[in-house]
VOFI-234641 format. One line per 5 residues: number of its first residue (from 1); their letters; for each residue z, x, y of N, C-alpha, C, CB. Coordinates in steps of 0.2 Angstrom, whole numbers, m for minus. Glycine has a CB too. Layout:
BEGIN
NUM> a> Z X Y Z X Y Z X Y Z X Y ~ ...
//
This chain:
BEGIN
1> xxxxx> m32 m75 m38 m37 m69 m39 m33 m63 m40 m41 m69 m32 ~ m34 m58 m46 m33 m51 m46 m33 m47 m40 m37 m49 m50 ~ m29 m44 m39 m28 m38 m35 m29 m31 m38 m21 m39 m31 ~ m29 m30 m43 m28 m26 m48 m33 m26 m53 m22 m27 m50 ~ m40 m23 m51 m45 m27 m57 m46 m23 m63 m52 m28 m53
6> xxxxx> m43 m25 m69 m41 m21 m75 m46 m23 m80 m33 m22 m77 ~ m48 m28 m80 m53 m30 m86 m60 m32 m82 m50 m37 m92 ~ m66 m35 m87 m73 m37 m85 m72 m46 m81 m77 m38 m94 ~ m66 m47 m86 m65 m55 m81 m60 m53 m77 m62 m63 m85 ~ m57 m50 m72 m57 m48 m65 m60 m46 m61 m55 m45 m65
11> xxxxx> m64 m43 m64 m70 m42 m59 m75 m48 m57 m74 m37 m62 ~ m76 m50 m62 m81 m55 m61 m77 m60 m58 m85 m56 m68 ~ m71 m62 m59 m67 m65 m54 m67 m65 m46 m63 m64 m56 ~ m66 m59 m49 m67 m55 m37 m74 m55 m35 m65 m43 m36 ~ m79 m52 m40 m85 m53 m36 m89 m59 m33 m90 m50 m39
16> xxxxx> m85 m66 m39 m88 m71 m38 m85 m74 m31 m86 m76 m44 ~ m79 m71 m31 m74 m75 m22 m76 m68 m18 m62 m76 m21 ~ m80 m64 m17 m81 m61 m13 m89 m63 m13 m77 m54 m14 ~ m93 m68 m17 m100 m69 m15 m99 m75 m12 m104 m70 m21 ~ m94 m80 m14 m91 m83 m10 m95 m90 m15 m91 m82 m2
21> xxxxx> m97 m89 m22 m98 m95 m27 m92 m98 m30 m102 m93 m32 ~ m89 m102 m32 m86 m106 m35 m88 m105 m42 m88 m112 m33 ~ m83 m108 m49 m86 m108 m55 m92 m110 m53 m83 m113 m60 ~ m93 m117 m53 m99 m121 m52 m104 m120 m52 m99 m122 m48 ~ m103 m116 m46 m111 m113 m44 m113 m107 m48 m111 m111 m36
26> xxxxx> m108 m104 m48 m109 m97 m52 m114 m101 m56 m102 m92 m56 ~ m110 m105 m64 m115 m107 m68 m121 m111 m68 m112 m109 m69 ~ m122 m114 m63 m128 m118 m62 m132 m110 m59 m126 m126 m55 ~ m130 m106 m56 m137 m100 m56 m138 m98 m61 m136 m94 m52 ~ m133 m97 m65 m135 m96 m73 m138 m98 m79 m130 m96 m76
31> xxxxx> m137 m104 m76 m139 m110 m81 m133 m112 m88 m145 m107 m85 ~ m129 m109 m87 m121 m109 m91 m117 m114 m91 m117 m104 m89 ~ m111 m117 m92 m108 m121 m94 m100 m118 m87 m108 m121 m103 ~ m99 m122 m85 m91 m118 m80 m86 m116 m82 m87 m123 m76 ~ m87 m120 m91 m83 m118 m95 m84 m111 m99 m84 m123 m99
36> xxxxx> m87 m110 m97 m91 m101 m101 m88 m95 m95 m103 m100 m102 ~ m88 m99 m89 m86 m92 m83 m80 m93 m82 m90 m92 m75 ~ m74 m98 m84 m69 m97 m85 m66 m95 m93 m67 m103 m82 ~ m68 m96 m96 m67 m89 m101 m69 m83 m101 m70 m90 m106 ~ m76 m82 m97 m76 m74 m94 m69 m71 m93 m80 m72 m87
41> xxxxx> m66 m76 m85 m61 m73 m80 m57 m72 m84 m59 m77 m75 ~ m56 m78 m90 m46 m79 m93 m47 m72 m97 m44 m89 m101 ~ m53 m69 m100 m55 m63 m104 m56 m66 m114 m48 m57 m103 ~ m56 m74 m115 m56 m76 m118 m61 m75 m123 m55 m81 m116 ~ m68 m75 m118 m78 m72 m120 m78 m67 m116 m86 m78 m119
46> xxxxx> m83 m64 m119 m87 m59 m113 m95 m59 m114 m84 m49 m114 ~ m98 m60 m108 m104 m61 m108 m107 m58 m113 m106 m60 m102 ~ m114 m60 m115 m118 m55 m120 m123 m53 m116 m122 m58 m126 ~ m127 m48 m116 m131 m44 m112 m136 m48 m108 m134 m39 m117 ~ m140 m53 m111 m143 m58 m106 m138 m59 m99 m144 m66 m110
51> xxxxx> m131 m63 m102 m129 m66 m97 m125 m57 m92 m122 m75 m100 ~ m125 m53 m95 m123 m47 m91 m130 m45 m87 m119 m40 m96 ~ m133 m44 m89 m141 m45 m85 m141 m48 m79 m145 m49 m88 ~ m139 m56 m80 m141 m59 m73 m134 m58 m69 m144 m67 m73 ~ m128 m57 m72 m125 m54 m68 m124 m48 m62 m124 m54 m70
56> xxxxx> m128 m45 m68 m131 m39 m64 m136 m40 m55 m135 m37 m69 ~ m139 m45 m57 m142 m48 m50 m140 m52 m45 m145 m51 m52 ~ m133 m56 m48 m130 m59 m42 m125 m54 m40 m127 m66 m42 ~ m122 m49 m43 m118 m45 m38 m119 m38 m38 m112 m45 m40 ~ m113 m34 m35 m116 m27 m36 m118 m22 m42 m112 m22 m32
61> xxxxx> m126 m21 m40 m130 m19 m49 m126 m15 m50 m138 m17 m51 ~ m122 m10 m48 m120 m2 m49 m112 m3 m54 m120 2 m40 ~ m110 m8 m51 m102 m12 m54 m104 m12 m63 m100 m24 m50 ~ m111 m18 m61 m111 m20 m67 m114 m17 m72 m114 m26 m68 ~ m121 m12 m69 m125 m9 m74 m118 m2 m80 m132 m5 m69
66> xxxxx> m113 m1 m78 m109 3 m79 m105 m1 m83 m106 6 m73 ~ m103 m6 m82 m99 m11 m89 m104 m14 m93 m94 m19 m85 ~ m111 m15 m92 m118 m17 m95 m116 m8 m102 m128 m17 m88 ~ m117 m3 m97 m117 0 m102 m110 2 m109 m121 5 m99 ~ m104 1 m106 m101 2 m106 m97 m3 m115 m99 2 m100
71> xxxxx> m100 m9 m112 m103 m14 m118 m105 m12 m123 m108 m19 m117 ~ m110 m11 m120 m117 m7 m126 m116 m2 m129 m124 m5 m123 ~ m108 3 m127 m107 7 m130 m109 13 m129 m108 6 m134 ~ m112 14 m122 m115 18 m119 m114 25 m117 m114 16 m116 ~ m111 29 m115 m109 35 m111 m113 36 m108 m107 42 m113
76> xxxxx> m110 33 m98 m115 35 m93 m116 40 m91 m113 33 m88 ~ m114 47 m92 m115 50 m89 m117 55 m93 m112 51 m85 ~ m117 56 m101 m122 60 m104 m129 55 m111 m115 66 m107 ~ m126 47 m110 m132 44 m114 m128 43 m120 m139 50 m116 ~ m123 45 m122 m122 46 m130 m117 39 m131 m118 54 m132
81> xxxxx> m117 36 m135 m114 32 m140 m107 32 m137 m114 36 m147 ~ m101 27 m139 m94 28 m136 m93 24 m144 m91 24 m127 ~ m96 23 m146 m94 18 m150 m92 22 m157 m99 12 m151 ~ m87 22 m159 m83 27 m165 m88 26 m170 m73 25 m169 ~ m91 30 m175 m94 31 m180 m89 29 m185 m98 37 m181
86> xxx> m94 26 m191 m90 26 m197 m88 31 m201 m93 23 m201 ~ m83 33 m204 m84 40 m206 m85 38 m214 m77 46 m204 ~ m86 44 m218 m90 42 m223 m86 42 m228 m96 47 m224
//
């Protein structure tokens, strides 16, 4: 397990042993494949906004809604876009 949680599949690594689910299970709440939440962890995939969604519900929403938005390109704290525009 990371001690040092530097990407999305560390975290979701740690929250999973600190919920105290297994791949397994994680997936079967998900409906997902075990195979898909160990590509999260390795950083191989990253969840798409459905499956960051119900993440959001099995661990702490405040962790996730912040990397939900962060995805999406977000800026939490003023709304705006993070995502570099095209320039023309």
């Amino acid at each position: 397990m990371p001690t040092n949680i530097q990407t999305l599949g560390d975290l979701i690594q740690v929250k999973r042993y600190e919920k105290g689910f297994t791949r397994g299970q994680l997936a079967a709440k998900m409906g997902i494949a075990v195979a898909k939440v160990k590509a999260w962890e390795s950083n191989m995939e990253r969840p798409n906004q459905q499956e960051m969604t119900q993440l959001k519900g099995f661990f702490e929403k405040e962790h996730f809604s912040r990397l939900l938005d962060y995805e999406l390109g977000i800026d939490c704290k003023f709304g705006l876009s993070t995502v570099p525009e095209d320039e023309p």
